[in-house]
Each structure stands twice: as C-alpha cells, then as structure tokens.
ZADO-1210 file (C-alpha; in nm, 4 decimals, padded with zeros to 6 digits):
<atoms>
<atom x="06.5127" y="11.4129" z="12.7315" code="UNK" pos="1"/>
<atom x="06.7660" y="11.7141" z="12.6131" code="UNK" pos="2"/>
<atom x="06.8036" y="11.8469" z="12.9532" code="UNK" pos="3"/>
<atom x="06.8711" y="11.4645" z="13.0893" code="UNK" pos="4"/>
<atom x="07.1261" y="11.4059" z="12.8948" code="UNK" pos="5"/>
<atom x="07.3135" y="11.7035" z="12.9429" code="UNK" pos="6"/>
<atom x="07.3010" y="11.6538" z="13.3155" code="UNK" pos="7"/>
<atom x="07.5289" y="11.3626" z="13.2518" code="UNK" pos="8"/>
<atom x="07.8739" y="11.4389" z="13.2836" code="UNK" pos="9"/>
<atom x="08.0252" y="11.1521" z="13.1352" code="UNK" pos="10"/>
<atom x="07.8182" y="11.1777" z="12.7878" code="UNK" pos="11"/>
<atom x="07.9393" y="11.5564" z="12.7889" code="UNK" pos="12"/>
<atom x="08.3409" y="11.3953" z="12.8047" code="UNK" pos="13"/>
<atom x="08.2701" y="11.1138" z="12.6319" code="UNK" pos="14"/>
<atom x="08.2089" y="11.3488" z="12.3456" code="UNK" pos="15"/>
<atom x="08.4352" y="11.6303" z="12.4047" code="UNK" pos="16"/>
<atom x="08.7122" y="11.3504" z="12.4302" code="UNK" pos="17"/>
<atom x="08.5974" y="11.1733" z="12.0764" code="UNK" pos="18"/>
<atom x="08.4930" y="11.5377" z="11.9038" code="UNK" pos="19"/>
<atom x="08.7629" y="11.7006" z="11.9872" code="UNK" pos="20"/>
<atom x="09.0582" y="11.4565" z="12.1195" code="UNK" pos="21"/>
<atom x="09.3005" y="11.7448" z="12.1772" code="UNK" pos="22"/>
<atom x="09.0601" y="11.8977" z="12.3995" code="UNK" pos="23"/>
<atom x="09.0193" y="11.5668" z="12.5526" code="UNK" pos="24"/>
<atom x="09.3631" y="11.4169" z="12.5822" code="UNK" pos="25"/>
<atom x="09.4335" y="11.7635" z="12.8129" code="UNK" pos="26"/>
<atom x="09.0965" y="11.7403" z="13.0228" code="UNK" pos="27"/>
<atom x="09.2406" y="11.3605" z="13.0793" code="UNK" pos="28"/>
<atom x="09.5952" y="11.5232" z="13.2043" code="UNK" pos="29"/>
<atom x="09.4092" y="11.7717" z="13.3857" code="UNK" pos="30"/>
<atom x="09.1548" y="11.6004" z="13.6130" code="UNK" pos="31"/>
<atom x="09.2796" y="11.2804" z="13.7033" code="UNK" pos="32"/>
<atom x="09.0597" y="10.9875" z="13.6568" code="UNK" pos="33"/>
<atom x="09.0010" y="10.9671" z="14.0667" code="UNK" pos="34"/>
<atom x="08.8676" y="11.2885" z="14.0299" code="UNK" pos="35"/>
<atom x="08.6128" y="11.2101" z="13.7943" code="UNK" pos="36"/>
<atom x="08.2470" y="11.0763" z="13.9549" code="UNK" pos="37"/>
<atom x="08.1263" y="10.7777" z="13.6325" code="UNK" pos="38"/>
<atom x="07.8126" y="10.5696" z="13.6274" code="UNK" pos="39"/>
<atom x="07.7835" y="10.3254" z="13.3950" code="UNK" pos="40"/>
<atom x="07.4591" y="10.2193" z="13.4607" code="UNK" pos="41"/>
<atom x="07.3513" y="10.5932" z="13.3860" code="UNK" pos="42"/>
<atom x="07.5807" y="10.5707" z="13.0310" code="UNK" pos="43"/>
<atom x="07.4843" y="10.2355" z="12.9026" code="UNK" pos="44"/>
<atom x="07.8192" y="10.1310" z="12.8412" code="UNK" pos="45"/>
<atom x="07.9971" y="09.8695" z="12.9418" code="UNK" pos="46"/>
<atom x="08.3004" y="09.9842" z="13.0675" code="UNK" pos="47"/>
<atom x="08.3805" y="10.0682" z="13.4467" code="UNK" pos="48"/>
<atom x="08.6319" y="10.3503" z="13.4038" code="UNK" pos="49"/>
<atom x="08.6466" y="10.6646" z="13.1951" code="UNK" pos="50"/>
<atom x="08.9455" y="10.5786" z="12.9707" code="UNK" pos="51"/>
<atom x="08.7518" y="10.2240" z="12.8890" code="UNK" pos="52"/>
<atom x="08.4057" y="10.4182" z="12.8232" code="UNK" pos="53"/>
<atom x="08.5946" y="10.6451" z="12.5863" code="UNK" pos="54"/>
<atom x="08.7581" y="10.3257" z="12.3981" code="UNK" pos="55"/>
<atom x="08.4426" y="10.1826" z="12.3948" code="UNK" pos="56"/>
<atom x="08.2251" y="10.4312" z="12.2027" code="UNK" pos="57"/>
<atom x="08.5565" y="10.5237" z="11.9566" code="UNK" pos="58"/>
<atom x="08.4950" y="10.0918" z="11.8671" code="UNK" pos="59"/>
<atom x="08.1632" y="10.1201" z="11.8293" code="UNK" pos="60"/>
<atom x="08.1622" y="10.4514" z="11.6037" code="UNK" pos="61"/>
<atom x="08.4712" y="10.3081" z="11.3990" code="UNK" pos="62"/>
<atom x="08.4171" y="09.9394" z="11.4451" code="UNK" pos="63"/>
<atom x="08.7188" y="09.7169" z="11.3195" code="UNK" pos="64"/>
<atom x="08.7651" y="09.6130" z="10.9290" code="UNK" pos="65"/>
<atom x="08.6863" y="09.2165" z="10.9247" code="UNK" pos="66"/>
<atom x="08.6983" y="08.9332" z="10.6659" code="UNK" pos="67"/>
<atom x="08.7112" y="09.0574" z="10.3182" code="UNK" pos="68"/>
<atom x="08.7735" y="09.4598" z="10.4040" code="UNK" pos="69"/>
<atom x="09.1059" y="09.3653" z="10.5854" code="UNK" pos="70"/>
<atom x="09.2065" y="09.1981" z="10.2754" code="UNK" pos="71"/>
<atom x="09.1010" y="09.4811" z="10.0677" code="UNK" pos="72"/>
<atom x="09.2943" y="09.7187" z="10.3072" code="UNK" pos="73"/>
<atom x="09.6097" y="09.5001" z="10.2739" code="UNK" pos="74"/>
<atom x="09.6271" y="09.4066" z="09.9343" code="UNK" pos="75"/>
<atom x="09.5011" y="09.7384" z="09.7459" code="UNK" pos="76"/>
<atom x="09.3424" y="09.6454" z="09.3990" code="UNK" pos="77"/>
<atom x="09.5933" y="09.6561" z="09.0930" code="UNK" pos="78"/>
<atom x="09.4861" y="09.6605" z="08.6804" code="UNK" pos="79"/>
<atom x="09.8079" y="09.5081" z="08.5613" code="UNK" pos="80"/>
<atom x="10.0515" y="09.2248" z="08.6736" code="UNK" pos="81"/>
<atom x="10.0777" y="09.0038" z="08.9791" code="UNK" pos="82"/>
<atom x="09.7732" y="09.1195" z="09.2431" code="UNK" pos="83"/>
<atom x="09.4038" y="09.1301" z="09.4076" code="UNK" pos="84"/>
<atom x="09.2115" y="09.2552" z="09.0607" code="UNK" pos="85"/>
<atom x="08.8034" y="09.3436" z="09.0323" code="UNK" pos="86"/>
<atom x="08.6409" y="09.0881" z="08.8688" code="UNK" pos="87"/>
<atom x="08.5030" y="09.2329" z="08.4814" code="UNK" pos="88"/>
<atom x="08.2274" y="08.9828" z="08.5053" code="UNK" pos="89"/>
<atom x="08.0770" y="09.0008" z="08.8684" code="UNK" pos="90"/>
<atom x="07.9931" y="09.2913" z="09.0406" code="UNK" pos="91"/>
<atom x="08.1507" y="09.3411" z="09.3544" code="UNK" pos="92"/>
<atom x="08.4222" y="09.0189" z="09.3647" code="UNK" pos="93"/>
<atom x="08.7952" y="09.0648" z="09.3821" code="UNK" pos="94"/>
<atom x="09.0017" y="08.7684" z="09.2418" code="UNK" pos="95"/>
<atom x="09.4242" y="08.7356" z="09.3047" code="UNK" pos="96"/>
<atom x="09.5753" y="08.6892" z="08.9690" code="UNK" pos="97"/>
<atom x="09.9324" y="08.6171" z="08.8199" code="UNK" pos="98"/>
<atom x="10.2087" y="08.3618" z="08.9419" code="UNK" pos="99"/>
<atom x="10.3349" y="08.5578" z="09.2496" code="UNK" pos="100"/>
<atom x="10.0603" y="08.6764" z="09.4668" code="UNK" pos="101"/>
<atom x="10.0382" y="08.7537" z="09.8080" code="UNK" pos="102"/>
<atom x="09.7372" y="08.5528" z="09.8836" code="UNK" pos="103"/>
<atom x="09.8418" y="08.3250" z="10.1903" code="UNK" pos="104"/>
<atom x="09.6289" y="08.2310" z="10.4113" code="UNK" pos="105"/>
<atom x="09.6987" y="08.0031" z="10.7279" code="UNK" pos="106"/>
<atom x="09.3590" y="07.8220" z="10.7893" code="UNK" pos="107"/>
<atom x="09.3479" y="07.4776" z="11.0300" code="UNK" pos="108"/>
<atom x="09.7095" y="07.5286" z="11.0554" code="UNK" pos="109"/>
<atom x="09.7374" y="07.4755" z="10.6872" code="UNK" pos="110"/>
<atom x="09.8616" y="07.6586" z="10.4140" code="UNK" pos="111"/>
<atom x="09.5455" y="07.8008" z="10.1993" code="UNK" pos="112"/>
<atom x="09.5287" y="08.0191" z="09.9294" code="UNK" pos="113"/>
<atom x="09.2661" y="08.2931" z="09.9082" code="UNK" pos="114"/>
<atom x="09.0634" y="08.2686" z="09.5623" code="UNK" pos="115"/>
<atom x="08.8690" y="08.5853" z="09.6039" code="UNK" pos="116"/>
<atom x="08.6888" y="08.8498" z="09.7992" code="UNK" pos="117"/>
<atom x="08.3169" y="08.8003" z="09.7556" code="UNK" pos="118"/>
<atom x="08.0255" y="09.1189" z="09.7700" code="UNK" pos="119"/>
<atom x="07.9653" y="09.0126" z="10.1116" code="UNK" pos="120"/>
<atom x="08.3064" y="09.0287" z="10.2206" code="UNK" pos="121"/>
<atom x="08.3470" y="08.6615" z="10.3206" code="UNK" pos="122"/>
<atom x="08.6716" y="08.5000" z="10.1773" code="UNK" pos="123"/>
<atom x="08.6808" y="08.2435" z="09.9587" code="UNK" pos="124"/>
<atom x="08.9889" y="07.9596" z="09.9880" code="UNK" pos="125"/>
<atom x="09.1394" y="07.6763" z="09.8994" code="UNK" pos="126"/>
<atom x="09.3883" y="07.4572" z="10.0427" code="UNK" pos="127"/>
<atom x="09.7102" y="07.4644" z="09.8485" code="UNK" pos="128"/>
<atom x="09.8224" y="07.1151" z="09.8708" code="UNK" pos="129"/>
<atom x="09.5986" y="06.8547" z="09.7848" code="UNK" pos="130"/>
<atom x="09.4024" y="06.6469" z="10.0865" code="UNK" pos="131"/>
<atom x="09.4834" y="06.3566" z="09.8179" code="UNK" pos="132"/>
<atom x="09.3162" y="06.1516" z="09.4979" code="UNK" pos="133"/>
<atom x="08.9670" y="06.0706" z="09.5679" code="UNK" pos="134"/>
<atom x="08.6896" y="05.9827" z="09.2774" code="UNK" pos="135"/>
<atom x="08.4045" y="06.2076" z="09.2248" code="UNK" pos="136"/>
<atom x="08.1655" y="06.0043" z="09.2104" code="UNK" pos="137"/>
<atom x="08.1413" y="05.6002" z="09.1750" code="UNK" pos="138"/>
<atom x="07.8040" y="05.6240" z="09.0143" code="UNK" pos="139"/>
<atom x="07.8996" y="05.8087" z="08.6936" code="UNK" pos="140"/>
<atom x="07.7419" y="06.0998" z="08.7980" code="UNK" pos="141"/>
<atom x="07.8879" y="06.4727" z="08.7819" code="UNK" pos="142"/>
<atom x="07.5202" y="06.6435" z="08.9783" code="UNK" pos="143"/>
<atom x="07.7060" y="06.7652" z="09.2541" code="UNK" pos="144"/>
<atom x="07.3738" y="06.7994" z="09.4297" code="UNK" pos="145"/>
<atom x="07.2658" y="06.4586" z="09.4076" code="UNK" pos="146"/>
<atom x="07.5217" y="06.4073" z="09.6229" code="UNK" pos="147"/>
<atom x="07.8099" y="06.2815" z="09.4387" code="UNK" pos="148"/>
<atom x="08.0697" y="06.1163" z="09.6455" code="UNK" pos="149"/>
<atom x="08.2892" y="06.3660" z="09.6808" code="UNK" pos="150"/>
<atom x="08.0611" y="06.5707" z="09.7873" code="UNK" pos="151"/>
<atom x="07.9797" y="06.3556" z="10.0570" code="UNK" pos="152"/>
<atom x="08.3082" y="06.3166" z="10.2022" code="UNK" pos="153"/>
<atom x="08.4202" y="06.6651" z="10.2043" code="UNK" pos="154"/>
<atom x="08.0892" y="06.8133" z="10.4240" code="UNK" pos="155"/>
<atom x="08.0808" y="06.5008" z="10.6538" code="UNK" pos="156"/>
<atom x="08.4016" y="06.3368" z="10.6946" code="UNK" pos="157"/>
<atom x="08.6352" y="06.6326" z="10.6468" code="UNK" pos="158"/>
<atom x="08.4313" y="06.9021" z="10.7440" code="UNK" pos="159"/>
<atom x="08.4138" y="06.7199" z="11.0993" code="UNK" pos="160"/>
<atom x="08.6990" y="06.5082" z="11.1326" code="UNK" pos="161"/>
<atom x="08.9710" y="06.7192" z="10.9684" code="UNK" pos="162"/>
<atom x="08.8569" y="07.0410" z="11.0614" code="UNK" pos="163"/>
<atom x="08.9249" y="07.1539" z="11.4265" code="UNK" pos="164"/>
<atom x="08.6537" y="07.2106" z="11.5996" code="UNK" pos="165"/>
<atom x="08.7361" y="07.5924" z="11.6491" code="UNK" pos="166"/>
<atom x="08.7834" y="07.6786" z="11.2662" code="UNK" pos="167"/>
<atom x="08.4737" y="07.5045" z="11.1571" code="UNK" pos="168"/>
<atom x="08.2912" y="07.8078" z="11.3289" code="UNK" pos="169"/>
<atom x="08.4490" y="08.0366" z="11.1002" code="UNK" pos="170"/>
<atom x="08.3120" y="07.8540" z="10.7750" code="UNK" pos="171"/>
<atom x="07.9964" y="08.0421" z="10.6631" code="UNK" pos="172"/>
<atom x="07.7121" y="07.7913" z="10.4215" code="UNK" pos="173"/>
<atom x="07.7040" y="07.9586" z="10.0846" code="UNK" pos="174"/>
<atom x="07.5315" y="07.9225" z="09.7385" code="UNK" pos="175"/>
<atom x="07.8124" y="07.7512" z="09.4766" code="UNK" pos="176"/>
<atom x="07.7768" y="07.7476" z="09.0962" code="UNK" pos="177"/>
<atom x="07.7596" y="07.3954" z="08.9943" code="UNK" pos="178"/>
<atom x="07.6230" y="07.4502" z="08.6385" code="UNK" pos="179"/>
<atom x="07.8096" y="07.2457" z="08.3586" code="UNK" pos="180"/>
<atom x="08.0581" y="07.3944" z="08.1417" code="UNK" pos="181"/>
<atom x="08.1300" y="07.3169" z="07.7576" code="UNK" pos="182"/>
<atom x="08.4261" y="07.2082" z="07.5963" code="UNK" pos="183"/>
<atom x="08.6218" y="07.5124" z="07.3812" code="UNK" pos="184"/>
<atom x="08.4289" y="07.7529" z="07.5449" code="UNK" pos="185"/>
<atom x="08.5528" y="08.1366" z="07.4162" code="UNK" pos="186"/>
<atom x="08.3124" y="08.3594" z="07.5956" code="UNK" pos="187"/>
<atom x="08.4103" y="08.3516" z="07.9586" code="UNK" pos="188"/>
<atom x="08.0989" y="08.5620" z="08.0429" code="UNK" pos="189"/>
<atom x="07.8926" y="08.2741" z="07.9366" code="UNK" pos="190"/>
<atom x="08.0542" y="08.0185" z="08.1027" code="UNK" pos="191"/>
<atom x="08.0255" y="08.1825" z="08.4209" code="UNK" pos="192"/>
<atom x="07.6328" y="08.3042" z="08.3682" code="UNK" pos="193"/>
<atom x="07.6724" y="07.8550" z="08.2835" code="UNK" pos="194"/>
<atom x="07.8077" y="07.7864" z="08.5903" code="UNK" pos="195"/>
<atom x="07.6232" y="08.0225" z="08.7948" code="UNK" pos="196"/>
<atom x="07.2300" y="07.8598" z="08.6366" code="UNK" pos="197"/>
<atom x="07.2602" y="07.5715" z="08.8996" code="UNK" pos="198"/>
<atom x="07.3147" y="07.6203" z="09.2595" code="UNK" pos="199"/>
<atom x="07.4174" y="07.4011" z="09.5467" code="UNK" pos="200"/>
<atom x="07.3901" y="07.4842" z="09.9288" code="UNK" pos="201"/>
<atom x="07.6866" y="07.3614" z="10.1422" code="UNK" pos="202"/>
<atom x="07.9896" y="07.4449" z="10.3119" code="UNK" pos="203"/>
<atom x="08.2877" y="07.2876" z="10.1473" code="UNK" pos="204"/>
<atom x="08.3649" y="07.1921" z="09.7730" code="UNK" pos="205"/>
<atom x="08.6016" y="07.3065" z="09.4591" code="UNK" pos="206"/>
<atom x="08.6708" y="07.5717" z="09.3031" code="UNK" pos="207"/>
<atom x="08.5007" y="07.6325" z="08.9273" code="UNK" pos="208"/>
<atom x="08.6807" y="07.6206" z="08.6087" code="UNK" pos="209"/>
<atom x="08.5872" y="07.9854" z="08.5447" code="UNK" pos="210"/>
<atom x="08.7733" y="08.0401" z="08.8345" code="UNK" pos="211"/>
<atom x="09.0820" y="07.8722" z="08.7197" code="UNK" pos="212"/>
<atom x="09.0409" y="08.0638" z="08.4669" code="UNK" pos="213"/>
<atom x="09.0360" y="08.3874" z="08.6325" code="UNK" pos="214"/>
<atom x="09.3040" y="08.3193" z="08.8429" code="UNK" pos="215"/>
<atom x="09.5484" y="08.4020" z="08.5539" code="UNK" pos="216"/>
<atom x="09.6889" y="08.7064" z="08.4894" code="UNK" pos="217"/>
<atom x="09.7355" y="08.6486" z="08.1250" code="UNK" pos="218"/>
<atom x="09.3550" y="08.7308" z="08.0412" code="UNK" pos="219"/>
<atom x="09.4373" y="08.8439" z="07.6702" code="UNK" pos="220"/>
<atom x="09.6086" y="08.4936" z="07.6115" code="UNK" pos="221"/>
<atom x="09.4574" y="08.2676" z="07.8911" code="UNK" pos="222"/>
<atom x="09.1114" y="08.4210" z="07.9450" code="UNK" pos="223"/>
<atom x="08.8988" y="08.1531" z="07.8264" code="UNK" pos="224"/>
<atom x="08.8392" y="07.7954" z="07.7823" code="UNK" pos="225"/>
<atom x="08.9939" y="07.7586" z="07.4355" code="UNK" pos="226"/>
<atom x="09.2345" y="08.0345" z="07.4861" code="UNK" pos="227"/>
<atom x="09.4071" y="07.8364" z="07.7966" code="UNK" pos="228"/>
<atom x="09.4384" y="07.4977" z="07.5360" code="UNK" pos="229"/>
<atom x="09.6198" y="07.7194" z="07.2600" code="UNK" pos="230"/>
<atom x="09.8426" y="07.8499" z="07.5322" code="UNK" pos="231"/>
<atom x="09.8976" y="07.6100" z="07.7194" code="UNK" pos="232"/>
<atom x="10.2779" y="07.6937" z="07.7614" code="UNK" pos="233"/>
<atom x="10.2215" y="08.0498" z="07.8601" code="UNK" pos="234"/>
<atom x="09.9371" y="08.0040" z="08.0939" code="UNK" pos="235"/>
<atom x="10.0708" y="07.7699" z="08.3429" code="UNK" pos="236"/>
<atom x="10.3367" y="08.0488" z="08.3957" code="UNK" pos="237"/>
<atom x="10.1081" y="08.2996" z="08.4959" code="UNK" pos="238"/>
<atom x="09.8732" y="08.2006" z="08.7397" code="UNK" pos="239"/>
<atom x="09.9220" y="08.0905" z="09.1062" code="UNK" pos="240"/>
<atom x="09.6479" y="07.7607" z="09.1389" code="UNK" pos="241"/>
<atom x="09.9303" y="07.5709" z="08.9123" code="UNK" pos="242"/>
<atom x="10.0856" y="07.3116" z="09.1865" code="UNK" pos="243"/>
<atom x="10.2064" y="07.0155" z="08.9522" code="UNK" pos="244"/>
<atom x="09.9019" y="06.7670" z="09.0219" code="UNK" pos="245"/>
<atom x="09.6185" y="06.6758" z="08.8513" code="UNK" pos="246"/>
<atom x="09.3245" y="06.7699" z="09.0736" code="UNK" pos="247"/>
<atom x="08.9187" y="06.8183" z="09.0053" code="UNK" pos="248"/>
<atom x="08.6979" y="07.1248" z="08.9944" code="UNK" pos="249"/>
<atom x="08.3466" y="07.1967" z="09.0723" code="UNK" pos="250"/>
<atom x="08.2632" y="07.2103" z="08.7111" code="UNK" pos="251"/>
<atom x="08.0831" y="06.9237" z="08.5324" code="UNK" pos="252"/>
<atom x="08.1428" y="06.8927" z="08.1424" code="UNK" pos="253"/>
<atom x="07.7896" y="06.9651" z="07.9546" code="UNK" pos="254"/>
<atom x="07.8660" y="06.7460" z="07.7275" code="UNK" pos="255"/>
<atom x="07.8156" y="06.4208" z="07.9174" code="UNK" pos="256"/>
<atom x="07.6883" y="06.3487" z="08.2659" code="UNK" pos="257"/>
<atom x="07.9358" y="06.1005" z="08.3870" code="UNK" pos="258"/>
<atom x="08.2584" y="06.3935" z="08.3073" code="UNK" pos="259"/>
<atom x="08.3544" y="06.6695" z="08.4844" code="UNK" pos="260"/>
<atom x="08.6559" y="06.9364" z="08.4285" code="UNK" pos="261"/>
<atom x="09.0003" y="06.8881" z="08.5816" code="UNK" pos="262"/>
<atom x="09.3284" y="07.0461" z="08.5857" code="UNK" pos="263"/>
<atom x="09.6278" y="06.8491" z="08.4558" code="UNK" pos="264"/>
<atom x="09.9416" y="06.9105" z="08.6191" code="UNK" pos="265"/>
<atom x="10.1024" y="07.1240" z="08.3318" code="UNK" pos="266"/>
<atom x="09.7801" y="07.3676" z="08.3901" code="UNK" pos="267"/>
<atom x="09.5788" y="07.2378" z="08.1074" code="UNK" pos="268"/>
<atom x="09.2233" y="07.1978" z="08.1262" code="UNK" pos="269"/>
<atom x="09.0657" y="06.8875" z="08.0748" code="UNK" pos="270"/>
<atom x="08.7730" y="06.6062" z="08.0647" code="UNK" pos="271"/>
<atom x="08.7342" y="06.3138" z="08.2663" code="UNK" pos="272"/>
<atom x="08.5097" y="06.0188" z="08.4252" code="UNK" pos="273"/>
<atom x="08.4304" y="06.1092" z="08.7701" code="UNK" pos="274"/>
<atom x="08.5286" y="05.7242" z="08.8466" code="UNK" pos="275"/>
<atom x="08.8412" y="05.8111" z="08.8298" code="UNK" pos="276"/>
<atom x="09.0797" y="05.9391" z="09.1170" code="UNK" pos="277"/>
<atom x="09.2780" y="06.2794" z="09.0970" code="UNK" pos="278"/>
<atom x="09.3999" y="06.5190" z="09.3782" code="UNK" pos="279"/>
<atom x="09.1017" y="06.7294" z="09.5752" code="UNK" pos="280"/>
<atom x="09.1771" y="07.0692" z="09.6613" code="UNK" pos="281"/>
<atom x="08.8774" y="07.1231" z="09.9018" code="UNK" pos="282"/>
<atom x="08.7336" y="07.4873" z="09.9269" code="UNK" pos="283"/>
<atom x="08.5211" y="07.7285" z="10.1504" code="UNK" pos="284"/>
<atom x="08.4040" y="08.0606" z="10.2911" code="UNK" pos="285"/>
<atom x="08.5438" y="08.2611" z="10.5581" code="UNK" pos="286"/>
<atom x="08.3036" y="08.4065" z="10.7653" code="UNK" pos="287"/>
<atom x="08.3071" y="08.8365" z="10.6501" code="UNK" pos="288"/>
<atom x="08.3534" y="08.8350" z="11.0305" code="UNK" pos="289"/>
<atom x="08.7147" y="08.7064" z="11.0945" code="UNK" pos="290"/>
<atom x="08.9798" y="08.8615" z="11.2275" code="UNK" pos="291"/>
<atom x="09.2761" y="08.9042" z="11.0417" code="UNK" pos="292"/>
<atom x="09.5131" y="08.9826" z="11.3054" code="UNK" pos="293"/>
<atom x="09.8824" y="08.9654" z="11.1186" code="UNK" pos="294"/>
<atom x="10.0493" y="08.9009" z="10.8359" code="UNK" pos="295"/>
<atom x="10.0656" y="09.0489" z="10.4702" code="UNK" pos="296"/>
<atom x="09.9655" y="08.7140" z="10.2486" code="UNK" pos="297"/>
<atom x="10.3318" y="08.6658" z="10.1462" code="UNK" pos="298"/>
<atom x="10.3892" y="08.3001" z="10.1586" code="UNK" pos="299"/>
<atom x="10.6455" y="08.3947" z="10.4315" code="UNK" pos="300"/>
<atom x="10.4371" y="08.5919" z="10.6270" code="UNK" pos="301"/>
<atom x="10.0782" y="08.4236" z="10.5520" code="UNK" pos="302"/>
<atom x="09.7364" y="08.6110" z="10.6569" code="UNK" pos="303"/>
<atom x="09.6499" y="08.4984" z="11.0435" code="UNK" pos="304"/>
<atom x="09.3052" y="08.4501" z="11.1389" code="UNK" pos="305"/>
<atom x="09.2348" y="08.5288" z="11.4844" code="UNK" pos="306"/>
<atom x="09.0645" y="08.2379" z="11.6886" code="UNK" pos="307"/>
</atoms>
C-alpha cells in the first residue's frame, strides 16, 4: 500500500506543496502545470488540475469557520462593557450584552439581532422590529406546547408564508425552554434551571425572560427578575432588546396559567393575560452551518449570510 502511494506523483506534490508551501510555490514556478502528468481518478479528488487538487485538500484539512465560530472569530469575547460575553450560567453559550452591540444580522432581508451563540454553534436571533400585536393564546392558556395560538401562527403561517423559501433551509428544529417563571425572582440561576425543566420542539418562537435578562450589561444592577423592577431606569439604558414596544416572551408566569411575561416598552418586566395583544418578536436558530460571508454586525454593516 506504502509503495503505491509513493508511485503517485501527485500525492508526493500535493504534500510537498501543503507541507512545505515555499518548496511548493517554486516547484509550481518551475514546472509549469502542462508539464505535469495528473489523474484524478488515481487521487480521489475532485479537481481536474493541479492548482485545484492543491486548493482542494488545503479546504478539506482547514475547512472554513461556519455559523457560530465566524461570529466568535468576529466579535472576540469581552468581560466588561458593550460585547459578545460567556454566559456564567450555561456552559458553552455566548450572549451580546450592553446598549451598543454589534450584533446585526440581515436574515429574510430583515434586520435581526443575534441573541447568542449556542454549544453547537448554531445562532440564535430575533427579528428587531416587531412582525406586529398578536394574542398568545385565546384560550387562556400560557402551555406553549399545547399549542397556544401563537405558537401556531409563527411555525405554520410565518414560517411558510413569510419566510422565503431559501432561508427557511437555514433554520435548524431545536429544544426551547418553556418552563414558567415566578414573579420577583432574585436567583437568575434558578430561573433559568425554571425555564429550562420544560421543553418544546419547534422551529420558531420568543425569546425567554432569562434571556432578557441576560441581554443587559448591567448584571450587578439588572441581573435578575427583581433587580430589573428596582432599576428600572438604569436597565432600559443598558441593554440592546429595548425597542419602545410592548412585546411577549416565551416565558409563562408560574403563578397562573392563563399569564405569561412581557416586556413593557420602558424595559420593565411584566404580567399579563395571554388574551391580550402585544408586539411578537419571532425567534430561531441558524443552522451552525451558514456562511457568514461579510459584514462586522455593526448596524451599518450587518452580518451577511450566504445563500
């Protein structure tokens, strides 16, 4: 098997060109590429010339950074002020705190916001403008699951009608926390371990409010529940999801199973009957697989996804 493969030229190149590319960047200048006799049937690769054979098998050695690595590349990680910070509570999610952050995203030729970086490296979003006011549910229900209406609308409706056809593909189905949280709550860590007890299958929904909550870069004043009430003035100042409406999120209120958590439009967190109609800010995963092909998340210069 040895001897066979050093009786083929090409692998001996191949390698000489990726080992050592000085060496191979003057064999290249020296023996022109008519001069060189390549099979690719005997190499395996693709390619049908020497220069593509040697691009090929650099690509597949050092394949390119996708979905959430890009965005980890771009954005390095930062402990203090406006950024992309690691999450204290789960292991291996990134979350874009503070006022000013450079979390654009262009998605269905939208403006989105990127909520975090997930362990898996898919992308989690949601749309900066509202889609509009919509009830949660007409039955007095907050189970997500059951389905609620909302629910409903936003993996049927939406997902097919409002969604081109060629962005849908880049959606990935993912477990979201749907568990209920309480009222005053000043242990973040439970809230989230809360939220996180009750899981829901799907493609498109909210956001949490433990996730409003860690979108704030204010953690010593605005890091919890009861913190964000007593601060109210402070904390809509420092984080980005703040956009002047009143709009729902994923999180029902364990207190009663016809409420569910909302943010008012001076960022305060709130209580409310899912009857009733405020903005939707719909959500989802990126695929860990998409391109980002430009930008640097600046709202002038948004993240580009390749199609």
């Amino acid at each position: 098997m040895f001897k066979k493969i050093l009786k083929n030229r090409l692998f001996i190149f191949i390698a000489t060109a990726f080992l050592f590319s000085g060496i191979g960047v003057f064999a290249t200048t020296l023996f022109p590429s008519n001069q060189v006799t390549y099979n690719n049937g005997i190499s395996g690769l693709k390619s049908t010339d020497v220069q593509g054979a040697i691009d090929e098998l650099y690509s597949a050695c050092f394949p390119p950074k996708t979905g959430g690595d890009i965005i980890l590349e771009k954005n390095p990680v930062v402990d203090s002020g406006d950024g992309l910070y690691k999450d204290n509570y789960e292991e291996g999610r990134y979350f874009y705190k503070g006022k000013n952050v450079n979390n654009y995203i262009t998605f269905n030729n939208e403006t989105w916001r990127i909520v975090s970086i997930e362990p898996d490296k898919t992308i989690k979003i949601m749309r900066d403008a509202s889609i509009g006011n919509r009830v949660w549910d007409s039955s007095y229900s907050n189970n997500w699951a059951r389905p609620v209406n909302l629910n409903t609308y936003l993996n049927e409706s939406y997902l097919t009608e409002t969604l081109n056809s060629a962005v849908q593909g880049q959606i990935v189905t993912k477990d979201w926390s749907i568990g209920s949280a309480t009222w005053g709550n000043n242990d973040l860590a439970n809230q989230i371990n809360d939220e996180n007890s009750k899981k829901w299958n799907g493609k498109v929904a909210l956001i949490t409010m433990s996730e409003y909550i860690r979108s704030n870069s204010n953690q010593s004043s605005c890091g919890t529940h009861a913190l964000n009430q007593d601060n109210n003035d402070i904390c809509k100042n420092t984080t980005w999801m703040q956009n002047n409406t009143n709009w729902w999120t994923l999180s029902p209120y364990a207190g009663d199973s016809s409420n569910v958590f909302f943010v008012y439009s001076d960022g305060f967190v709130d209580i409310y009957s899912v009857i009733n109609p405020f903005a939707v800010r719909p959500s989802l995963y990126l695929s860990s697989k998409v391109q980002i092909v430009s930008g640097d998340g600046s709202k002038e210069i948004p993240f580009e996804i390749s199609m």
